[in-house]
C-alpha positions in Angstrom: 80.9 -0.1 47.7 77.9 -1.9 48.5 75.1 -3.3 45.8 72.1 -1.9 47.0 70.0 -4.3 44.3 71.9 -7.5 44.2 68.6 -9.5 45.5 66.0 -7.8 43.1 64.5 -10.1 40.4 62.2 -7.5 39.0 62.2 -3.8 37.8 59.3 -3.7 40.4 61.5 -4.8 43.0 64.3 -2.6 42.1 61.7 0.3 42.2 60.6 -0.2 45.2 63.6 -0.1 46.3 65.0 3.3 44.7 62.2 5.4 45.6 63.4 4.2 49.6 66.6 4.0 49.4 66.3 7.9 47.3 64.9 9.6 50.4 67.3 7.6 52.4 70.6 8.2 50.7 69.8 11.9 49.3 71.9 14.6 50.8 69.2 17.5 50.8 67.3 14.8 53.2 70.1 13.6 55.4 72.2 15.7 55.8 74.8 13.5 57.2 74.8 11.2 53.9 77.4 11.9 51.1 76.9 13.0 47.6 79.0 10.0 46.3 76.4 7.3 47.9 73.5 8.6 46.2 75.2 8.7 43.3 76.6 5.5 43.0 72.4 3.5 44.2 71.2 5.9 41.4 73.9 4.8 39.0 73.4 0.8 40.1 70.0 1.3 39.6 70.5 2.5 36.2 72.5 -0.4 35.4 70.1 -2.6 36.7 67.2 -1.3 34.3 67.0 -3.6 30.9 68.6 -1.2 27.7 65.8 -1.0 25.5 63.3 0.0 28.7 66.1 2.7 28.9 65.4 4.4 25.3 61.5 4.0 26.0 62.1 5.8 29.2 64.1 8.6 27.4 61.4 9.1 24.9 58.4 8.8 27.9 60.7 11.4 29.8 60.9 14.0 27.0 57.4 13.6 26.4 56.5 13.8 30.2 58.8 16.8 30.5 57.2 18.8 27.2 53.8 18.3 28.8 54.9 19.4 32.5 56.3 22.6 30.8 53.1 23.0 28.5 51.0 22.8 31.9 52.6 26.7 33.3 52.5 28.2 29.2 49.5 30.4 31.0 52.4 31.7 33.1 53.7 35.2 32.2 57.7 36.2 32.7 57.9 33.1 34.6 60.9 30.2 34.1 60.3 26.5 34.9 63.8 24.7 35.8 64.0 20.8 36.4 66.3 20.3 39.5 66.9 17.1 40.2 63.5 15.3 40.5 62.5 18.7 41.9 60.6 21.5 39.5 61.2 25.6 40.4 59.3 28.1 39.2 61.3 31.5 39.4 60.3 35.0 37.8 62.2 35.8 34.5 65.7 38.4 34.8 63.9 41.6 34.9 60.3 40.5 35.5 61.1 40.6 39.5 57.0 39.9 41.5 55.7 37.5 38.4 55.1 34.6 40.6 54.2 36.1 43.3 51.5 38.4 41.1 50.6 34.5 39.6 50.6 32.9 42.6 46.9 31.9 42.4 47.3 30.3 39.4 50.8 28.6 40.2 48.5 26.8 43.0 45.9 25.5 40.0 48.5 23.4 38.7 48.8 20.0 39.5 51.4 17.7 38.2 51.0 13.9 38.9 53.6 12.7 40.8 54.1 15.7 42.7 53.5 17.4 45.6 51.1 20.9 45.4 53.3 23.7 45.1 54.9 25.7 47.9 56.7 28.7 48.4 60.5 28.7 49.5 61.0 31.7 51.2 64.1 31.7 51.9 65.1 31.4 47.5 61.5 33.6 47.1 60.4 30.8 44.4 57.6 27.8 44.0 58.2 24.6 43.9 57.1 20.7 43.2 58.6 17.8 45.0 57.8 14.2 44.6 55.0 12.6 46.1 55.8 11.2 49.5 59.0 13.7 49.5 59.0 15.1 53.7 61.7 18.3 54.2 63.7 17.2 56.8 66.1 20.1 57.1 66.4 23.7 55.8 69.3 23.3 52.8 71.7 26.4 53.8 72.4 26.1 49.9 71.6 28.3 47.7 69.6 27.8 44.2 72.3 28.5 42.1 74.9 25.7 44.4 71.6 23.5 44.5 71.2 23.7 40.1 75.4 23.3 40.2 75.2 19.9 42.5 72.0 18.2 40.3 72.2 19.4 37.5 69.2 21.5 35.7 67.3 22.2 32.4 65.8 25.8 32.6 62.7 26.8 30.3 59.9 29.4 29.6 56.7 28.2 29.4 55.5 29.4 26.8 58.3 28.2 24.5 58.6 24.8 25.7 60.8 23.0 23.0 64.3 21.8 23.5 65.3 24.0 21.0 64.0 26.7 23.3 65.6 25.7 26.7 67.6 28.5 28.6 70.2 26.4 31.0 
């Protein structure tokens, strides 16, 4: 397999190089790319990070994620789920219109890093992608195959403690 960072000296570098290579090698942009590719940059560019900027990054993260989730507690009936480095916003089981009824103030929110919201018809929910993220394609997957390939952390708003998550 090839070493997609064998000629970075810095984290800078490597960065640089992630973010490209991450729009690149991602499947739900190129659809003719394989999981296992993306997998194994993301997992060389882990490996490339120094340890002890790892455990700072896993504290930044969980403080980064609390205040994302703290940013929609105005939001009623509403779940928050972390897919990948994408964020959903999806009404609560039995709560069906919420964001649509909230959609005003769904648009208010601003998350650094991200994209304004849209609206994916198609899965009727919002969404945030990263900055500088450009749909190429239409995924024909749905959410629940999408949460089951990347992984996600599901949470209300309102009750946005790890002790609280959902999924």
């Amino acid at each position: 397999m090839k070493n997609y960072f064998n000629e970075c000296n810095t984290i800078d570098e490597a960065k640089n190089i992630f973010r490209k290579l991450s729009f690149e090698l991602h499947p739900d942009t190129n659809p003719n790319k394989k999981d296992a590719e993306f997998i194994e940059m993301r997992r060389q560019y882990e490996a490339f990070r120094p340890s002890e900027g790892r455990e700072r990054n896993a504290t930044d993260k969980a403080d980064n994620l609390y205040n994302t989730v703290k940013r929609f507690e105005s939001l009623e009936n509403v779940l928050i789920s972390f897919v990948g480095s994408f964020i959903w916003l999806e009404d609560e089981e039995g709560s069906e219109g919420a964001t649509k009824s909230q959609k005003e103030e769904i648009k208010k929110i601003i998350i650094d890093g991200y994209n304004l919201p849209r609206f994916a018809f198609k899965r009727k929910k919002w969404y945030y992608s990263p900055e500088g993220y450009k749909q190429k394609f239409n995924s024909k997957k749905s959410f629940d195959e999408i949460k089951n390939t990347w992984g996600a952390k599901t949470y209300k708003p309102n009750e946005a403690t790890q002790s609280q998550r959902i999924a």
